[in-house]
C-alpha positions as CSV (number, residue, x, y, z in Angstrom):
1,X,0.0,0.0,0.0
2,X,2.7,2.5,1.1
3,X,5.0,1.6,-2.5
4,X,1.4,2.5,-4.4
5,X,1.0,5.6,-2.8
6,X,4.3,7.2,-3.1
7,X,4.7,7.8,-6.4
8,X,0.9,9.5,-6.5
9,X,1.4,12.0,-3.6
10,X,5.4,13.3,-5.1
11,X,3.8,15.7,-8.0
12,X,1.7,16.8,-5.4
13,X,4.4,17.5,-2.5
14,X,6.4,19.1,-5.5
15,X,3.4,21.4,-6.4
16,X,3.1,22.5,-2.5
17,X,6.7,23.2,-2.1
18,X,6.6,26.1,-4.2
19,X,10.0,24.7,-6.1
20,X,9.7,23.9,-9.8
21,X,13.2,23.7,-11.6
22,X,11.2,24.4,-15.1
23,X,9.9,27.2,-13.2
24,X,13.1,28.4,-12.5
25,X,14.9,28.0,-15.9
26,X,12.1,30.1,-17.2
27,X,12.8,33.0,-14.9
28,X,16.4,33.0,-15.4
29,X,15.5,33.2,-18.9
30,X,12.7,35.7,-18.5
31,X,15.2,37.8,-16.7
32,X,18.2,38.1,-19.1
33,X,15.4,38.5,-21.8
34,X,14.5,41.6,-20.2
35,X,18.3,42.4,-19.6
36,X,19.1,42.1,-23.5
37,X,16.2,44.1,-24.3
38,X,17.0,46.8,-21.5
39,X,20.2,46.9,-23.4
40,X,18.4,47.0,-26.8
41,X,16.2,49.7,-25.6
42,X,19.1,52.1,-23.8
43,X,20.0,54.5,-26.5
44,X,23.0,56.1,-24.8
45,X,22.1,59.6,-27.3
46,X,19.4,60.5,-25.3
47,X,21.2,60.5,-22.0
48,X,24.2,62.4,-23.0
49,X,24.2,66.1,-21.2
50,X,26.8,68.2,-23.3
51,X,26.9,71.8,-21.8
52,X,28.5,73.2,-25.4
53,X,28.0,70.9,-27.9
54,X,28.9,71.8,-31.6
55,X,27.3,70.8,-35.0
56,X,27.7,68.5,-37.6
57,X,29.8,70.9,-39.5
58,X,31.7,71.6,-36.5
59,X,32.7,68.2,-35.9
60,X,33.4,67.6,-39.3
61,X,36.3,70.6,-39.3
62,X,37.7,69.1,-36.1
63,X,38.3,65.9,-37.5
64,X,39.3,67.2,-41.0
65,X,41.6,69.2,-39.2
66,X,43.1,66.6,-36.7
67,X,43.8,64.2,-40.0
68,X,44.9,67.3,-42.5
69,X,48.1,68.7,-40.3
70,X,51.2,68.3,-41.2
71,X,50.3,64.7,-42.5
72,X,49.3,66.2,-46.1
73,X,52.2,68.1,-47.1
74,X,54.3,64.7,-46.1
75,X,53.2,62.9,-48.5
76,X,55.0,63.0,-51.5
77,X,58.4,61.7,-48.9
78,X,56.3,59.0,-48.4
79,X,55.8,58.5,-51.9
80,X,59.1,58.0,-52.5
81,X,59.6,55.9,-50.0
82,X,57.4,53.7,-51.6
83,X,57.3,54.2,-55.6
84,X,54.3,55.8,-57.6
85,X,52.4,52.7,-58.1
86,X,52.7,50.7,-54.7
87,X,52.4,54.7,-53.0
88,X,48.9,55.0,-54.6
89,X,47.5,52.1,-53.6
90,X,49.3,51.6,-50.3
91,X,48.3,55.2,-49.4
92,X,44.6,54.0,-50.0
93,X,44.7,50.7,-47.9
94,X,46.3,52.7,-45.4
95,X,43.1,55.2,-45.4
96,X,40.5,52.4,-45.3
97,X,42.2,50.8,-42.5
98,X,42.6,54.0,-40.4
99,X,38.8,55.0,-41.2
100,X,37.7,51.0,-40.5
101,X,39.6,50.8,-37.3
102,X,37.9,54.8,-36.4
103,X,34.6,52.6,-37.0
104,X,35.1,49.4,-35.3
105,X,36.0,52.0,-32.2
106,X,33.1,53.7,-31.8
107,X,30.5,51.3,-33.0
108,X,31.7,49.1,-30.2
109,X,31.9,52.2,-27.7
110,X,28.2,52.4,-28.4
111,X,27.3,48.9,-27.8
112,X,29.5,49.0,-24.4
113,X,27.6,52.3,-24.0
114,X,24.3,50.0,-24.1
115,X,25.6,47.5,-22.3
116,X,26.6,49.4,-19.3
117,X,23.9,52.1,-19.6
118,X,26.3,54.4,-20.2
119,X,25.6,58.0,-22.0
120,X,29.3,58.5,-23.7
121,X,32.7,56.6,-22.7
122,X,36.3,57.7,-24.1
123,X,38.8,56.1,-25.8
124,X,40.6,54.6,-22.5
125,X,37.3,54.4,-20.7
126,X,36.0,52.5,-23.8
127,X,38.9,50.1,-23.6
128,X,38.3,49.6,-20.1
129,X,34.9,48.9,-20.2
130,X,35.4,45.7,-23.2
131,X,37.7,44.9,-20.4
132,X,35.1,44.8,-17.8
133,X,32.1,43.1,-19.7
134,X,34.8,40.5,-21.5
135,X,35.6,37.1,-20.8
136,X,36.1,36.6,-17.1
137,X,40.1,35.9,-17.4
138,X,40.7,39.5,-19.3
139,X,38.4,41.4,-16.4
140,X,40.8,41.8,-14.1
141,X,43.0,43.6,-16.6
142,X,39.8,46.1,-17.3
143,X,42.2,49.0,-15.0
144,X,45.5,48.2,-16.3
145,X,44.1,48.5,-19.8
146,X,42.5,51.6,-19.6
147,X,45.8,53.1,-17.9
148,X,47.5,52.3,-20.8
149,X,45.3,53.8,-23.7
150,X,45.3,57.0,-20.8
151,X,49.2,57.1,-21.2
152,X,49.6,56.2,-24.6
153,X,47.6,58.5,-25.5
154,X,49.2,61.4,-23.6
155,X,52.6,60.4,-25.2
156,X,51.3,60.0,-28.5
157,X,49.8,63.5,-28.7
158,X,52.8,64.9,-27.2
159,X,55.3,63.6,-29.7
160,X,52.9,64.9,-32.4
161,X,52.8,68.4,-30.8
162,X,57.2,67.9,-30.7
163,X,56.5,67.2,-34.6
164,X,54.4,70.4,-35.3
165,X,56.8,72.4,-33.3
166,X,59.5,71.4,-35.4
167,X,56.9,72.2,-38.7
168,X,56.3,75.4,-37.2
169,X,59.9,76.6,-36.9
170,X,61.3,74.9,-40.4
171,X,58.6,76.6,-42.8
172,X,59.8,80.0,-40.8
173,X,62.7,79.7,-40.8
174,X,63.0,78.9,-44.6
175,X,61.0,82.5,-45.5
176,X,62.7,84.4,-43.0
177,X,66.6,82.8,-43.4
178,X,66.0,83.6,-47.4
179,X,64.5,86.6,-46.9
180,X,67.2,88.5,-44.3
181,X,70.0,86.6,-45.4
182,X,70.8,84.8,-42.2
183,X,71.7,81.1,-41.2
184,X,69.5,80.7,-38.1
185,X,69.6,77.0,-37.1
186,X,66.1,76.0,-37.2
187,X,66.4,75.4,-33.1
188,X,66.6,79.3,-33.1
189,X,62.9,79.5,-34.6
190,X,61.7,76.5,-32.2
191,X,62.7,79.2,-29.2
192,X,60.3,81.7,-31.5
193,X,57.7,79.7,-31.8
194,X,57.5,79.2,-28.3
195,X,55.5,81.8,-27.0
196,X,53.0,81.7,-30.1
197,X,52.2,77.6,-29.3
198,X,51.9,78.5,-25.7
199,X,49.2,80.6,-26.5
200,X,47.3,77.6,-28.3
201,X,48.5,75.5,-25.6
202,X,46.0,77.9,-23.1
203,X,42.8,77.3,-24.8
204,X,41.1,74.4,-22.8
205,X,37.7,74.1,-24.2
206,X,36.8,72.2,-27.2
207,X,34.8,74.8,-28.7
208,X,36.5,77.5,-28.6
209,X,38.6,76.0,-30.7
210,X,36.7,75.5,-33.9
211,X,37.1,78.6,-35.6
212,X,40.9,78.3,-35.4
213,X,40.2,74.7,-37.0
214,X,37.9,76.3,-39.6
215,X,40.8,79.1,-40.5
216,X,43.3,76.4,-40.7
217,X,41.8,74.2,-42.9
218,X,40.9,77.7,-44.9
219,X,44.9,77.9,-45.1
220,X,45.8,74.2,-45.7
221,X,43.4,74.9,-48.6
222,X,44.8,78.5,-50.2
223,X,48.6,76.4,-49.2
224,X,47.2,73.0,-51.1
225,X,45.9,75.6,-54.3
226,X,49.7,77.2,-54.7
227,X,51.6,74.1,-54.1
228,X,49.1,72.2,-57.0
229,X,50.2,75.1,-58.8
230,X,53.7,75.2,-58.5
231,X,53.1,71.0,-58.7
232,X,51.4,71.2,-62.5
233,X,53.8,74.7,-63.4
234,X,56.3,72.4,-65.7
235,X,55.9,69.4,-67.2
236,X,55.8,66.6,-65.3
237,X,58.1,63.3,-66.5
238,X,56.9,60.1,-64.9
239,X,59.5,58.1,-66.4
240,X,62.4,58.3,-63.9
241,X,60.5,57.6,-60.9
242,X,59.9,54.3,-59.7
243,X,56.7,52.3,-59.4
244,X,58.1,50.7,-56.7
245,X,61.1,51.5,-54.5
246,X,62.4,49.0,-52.4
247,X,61.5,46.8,-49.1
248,X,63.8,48.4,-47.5
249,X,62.1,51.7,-46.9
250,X,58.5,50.9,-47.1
251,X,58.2,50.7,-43.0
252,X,59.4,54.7,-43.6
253,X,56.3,54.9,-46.4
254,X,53.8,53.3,-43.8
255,X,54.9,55.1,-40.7
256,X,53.9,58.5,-42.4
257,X,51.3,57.7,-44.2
258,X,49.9,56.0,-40.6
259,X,51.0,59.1,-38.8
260,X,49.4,61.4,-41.6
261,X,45.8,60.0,-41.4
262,X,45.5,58.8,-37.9
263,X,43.6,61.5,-35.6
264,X,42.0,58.3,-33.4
265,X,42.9,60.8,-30.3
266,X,40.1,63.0,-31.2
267,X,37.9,60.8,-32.6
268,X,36.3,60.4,-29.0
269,X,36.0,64.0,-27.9
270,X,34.6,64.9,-30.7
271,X,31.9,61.6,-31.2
272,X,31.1,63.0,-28.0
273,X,30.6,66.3,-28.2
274,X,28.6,66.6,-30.8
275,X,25.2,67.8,-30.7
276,X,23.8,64.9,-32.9
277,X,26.3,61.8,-32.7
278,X,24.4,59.6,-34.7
279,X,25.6,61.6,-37.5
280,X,29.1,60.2,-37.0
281,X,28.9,56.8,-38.5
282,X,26.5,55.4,-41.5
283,X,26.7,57.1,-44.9
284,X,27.9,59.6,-45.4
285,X,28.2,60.2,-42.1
286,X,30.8,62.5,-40.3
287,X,33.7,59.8,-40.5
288,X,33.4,58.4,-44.1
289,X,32.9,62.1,-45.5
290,X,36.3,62.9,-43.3
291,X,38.4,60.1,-44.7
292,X,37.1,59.8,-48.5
293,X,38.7,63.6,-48.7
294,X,41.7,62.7,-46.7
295,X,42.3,59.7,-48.5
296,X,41.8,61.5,-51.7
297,X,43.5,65.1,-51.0
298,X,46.7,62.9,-49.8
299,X,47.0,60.6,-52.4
300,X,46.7,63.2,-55.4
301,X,49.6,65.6,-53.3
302,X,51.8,61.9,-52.9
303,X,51.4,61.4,-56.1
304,X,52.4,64.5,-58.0
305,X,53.8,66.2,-55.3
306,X,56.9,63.0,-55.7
307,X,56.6,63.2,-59.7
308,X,57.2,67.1,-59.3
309,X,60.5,67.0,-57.3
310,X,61.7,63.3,-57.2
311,X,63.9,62.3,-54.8
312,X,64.9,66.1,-53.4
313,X,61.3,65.7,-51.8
314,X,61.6,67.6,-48.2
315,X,59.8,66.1,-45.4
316,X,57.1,69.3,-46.3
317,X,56.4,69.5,-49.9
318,X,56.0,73.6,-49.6
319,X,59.9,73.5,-48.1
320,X,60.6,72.2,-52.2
321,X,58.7,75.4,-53.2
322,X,61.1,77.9,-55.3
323,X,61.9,80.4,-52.3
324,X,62.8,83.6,-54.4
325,X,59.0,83.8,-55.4
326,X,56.4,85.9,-53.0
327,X,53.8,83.6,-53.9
328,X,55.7,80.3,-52.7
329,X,56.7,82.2,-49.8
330,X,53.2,83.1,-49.0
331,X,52.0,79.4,-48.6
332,X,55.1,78.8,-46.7
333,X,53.6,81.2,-44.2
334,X,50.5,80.3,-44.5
335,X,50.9,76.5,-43.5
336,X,53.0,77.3,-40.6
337,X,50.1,79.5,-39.3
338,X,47.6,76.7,-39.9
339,X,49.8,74.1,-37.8
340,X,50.2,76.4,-35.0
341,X,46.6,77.0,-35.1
342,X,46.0,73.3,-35.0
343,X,48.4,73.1,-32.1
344,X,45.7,73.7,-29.8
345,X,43.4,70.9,-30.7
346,X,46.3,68.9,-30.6
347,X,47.5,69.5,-27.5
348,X,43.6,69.2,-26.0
349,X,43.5,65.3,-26.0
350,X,46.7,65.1,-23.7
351,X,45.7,68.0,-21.6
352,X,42.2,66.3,-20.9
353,X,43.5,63.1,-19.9
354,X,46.2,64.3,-17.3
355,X,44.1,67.4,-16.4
356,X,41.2,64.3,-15.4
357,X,43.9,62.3,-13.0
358,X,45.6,65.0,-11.3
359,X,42.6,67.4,-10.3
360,X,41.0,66.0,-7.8
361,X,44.4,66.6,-6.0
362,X,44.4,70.0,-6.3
363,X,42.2,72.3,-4.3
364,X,39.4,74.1,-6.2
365,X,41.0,77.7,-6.1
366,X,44.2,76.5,-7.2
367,X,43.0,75.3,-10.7
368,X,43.4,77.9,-12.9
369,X,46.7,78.7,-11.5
370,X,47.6,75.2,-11.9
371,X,46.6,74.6,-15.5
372,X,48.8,77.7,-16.4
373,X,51.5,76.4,-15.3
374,X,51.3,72.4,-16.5
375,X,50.6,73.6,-19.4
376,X,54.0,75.9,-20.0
377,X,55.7,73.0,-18.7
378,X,54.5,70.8,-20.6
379,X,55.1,73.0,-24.3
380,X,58.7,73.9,-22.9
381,X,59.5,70.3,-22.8
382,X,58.0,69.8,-26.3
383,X,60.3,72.4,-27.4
384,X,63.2,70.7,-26.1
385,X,62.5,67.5,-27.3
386,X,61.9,69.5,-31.1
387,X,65.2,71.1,-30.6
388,X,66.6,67.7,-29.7
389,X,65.2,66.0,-32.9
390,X,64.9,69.3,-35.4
391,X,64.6,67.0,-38.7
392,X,61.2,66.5,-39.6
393,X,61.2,63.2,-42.0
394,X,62.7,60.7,-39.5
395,X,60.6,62.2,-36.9
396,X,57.1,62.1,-38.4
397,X,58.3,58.2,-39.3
398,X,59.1,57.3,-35.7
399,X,56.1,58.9,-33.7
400,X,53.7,57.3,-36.8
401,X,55.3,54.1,-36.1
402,X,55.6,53.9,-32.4
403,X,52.1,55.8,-31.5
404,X,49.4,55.9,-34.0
405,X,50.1,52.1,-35.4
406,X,49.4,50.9,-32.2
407,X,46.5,53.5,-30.9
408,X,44.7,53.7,-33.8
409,X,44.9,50.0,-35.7
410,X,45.8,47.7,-32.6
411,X,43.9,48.5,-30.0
412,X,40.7,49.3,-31.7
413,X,41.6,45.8,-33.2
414,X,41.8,43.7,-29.7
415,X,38.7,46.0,-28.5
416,X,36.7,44.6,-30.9
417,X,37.9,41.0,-30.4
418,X,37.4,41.1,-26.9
419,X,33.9,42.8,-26.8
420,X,32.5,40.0,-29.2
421,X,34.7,37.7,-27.7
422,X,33.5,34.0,-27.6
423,X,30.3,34.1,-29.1
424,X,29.5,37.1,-31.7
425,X,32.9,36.8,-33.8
426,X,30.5,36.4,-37.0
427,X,30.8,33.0,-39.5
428,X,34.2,31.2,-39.0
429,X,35.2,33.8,-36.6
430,X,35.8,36.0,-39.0
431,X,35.7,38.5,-36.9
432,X,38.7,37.4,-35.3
433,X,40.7,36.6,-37.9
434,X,40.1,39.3,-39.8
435,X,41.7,41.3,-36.3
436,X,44.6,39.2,-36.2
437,X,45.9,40.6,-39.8
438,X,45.0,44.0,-38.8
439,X,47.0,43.7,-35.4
440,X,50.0,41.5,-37.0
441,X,49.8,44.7,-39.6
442,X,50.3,47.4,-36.7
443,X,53.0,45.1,-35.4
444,X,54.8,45.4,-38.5
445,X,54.7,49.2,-38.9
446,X,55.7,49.5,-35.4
447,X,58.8,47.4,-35.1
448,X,60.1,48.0,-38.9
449,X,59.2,51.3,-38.7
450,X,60.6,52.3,-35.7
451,X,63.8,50.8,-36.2
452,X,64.2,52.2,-39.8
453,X,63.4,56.1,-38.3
454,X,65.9,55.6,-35.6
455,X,68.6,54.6,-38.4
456,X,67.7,57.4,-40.0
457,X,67.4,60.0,-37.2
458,X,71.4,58.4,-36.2
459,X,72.7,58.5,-39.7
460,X,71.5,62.2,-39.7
461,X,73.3,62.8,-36.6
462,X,76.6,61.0,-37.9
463,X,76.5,63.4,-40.9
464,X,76.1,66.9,-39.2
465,X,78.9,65.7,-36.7
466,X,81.3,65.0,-40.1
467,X,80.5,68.4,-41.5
468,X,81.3,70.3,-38.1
């Protein structure tokens, strides 16, 4: 009697314990249902609270301005570095990549955005997040990773402000040497500039700085008109320049072409500050409009800009310019002007990041004082290091190859991987394969490249010591 009873009263105990494990399952399911969708739902847009936001146009001048520097007029070195033919294409892989990785990086931003309920991240924070949400091994590493973007960062945009110095003070100095006769060492007009580029240094909010943007991309354009036209003033003769140079100095063609397009530094602040983001991605969109006129101004000025003056190329294509014309001279001026007024949106990224760490530390009525003063500290050593390393091929070559290569193609690279990290890595893991060239890419340009620029930067060295 007992062994027939059992087995009719256990679904009923199981009902009156309140315990179902189906029951159970569902729930858990029910509830990360509702978290997805949560997530689905979150647009990160509508929380964002920008106290001076700036337009679509606005954004589009900062980050045609933070790819159009000294990059441009750099070109046709690169070129011959490379040969007309492999420059060309090169120089257009090159801009896809730069623009992809620019795209993976914020489209994933976004989705960490949603995922944490986030309104905006930055570049490190955005790193550190992936970190975070990733696979349980990588979290602990969320902290250390976002450290290292912060740092990277700083140093990157710090060497780039050493390279505009250095801009800055050779296009002077070739006017004003010609002009007055003298033989100034270029480290005399880095001392000039000084005091000009502190003055940009000062300027601390984003905003402010967009007309300055806006009147140096006026300049790069009138500067771009007369070097076209001192470009197309003679016949061009193709046949004495190579399609392609030699493997030897292609890391040198990469590293500037890298260092030329890559703004990823700004990409961020700017994404950020606009007044409606989702105009940044899609088609046209902010970024693709950017880059298709990057990648177009800079392979036309390669091009002919290497076919004009061959191998006596200058690391600025307006230092070839004929100096005894007012004209040339003009651009000359003109292009130093726009760098310095970029200076300032170049030195914001840094600035922000450190600015962000240390001033918690300092009491409130100290700030201003305190930002004066990191900041002259700060451009003095940039100076230095310009008058340090005053040649400005090698040096655009090394700071493309140690900085941007690995800010702006391998870590947006290893962000992506690690966000969709195991599950979302598309057919095949394409995803991750498809990472693994672009990282093994940035690899290259970095150890290759940086190696090549230092050879160069000694052998320059070596030289001036035999001719003292």
């Amino acid at each position: 009697m007992t062994k027939e009873k059992a087995p009719s009263d256990a679904p009923a105990e199981r009902a009156s314990s309140g315990f179902n494990l189906n029951e159970f399952n569902s729930t858990t399911i029910l509830t990360e249902k509702q978290r997805l969708e949560d997530e689905e739902n979150f647009n990160p847009f509508e929380h964002r609270v920008v106290a001076k936001p700036f337009s679509t146009g606005g954004a589009l001048a900062h980050l045609l301005k933070s790819s159009l520097g000294t990059g441009i007029l750099a070109m046709p070195m690169a070129f011959k570095n490379a040969g007309l033919l492999f420059g060309g294409i090169g120089t257009v892989v090159v801009g896809i990549l730069c623009t992809y990785c620019v795209h993976i990086l914020v489209k994933t931003s976004h989705e960490v955005c949603r995922k944490t309920r986030e309104p905006s991240l930055g570049f490190a924070e955005t790193v550190g997040k992936v970190f975070e949400v990733g696979p349980q091994p990588l979290q602990k590493y969320s902290n250390a990773a976002r450290i290292f973007v912060d740092y990277a960062l700083m140093t990157t945009y710090y060497s780039a402000a050493c390279v505009y110095i250095v801009f800055i003070a050779t296009s002077f100095a070739k006017v004003i040497n010609f002009e007055l006769d003298l033989t100034w060492d270029v480290r005399i007009y880095i001392a000039l500039v000084a005091l000009p580029v502190w003055v940009m240094g000062q300027i601390r909010e984003l905003k402010y700085l967009v007309p300055f943007s806006a009147t140096a991309n006026l300049f790069i354009v009138i500067t771009f008109g007369v070097t076209l036209y001192y470009m197309f003033n003679v016949e061009l003769t193709f046949h004495d320049k190579p399609l392609f140079s030699s493997f030897g100095q292609l890391p040198l063609f990469f590293s500037t072409v890298i260092f030329a397009m890559e703004g990823i530094g700004v990409v961020m602040p700017v994404e950020n500050s606009m007044s409606k983001p989702q105009h940044f991605l899609g088609c046209p969109g902010v970024l693709n409009t950017a880059m298709i006129t990057v990648i177009v101004l800079y392979a036309v000025m390669g091009f002919f800009g290497y076919v004009r003056f061959g191998d006596i190329v200058e690391g600025s294509i307006t230092l070839n310019l004929p100096q005894e014309d007012a004209i040339a001279q003009t651009a000359q001026v003109l292009i130093a002007l726009a760098i310095l007024f970029t200076f300032g949106l170049q030195f914001y990224v840094p600035m922000d990041i450190l600015w962000r760490k240390i001033e918690n530390r300092i009491p409130k009525e100290k700030h201003n004082i305190s930002q004066i003063l990191i900041r002259t500290g700060i451009i003095l050593i940039c100076c230095a290091v310009a008058a340090a390393v005053p040649n400005l091929e090698p040096f655009i070559s090394l700071v493309g190859a140690l900085f941007f290569s690995t800010l702006g193609l391998l870590v947006p690279a290893i962000v992506e991987t690690v966000f969709r990290w195991p599950h979302d890595l598309g057919p095949l893991k394409f995803i991750f394969f498809k990472n693994v060239i672009v990282g093994l890419f940035a690899l290259f340009a970095l150890v290759a490249g940086s190696v090549v620029s230092i050879g160069e930067i000694i052998e320059i060295y070596r030289h001036t010591e035999e001719e003292h």
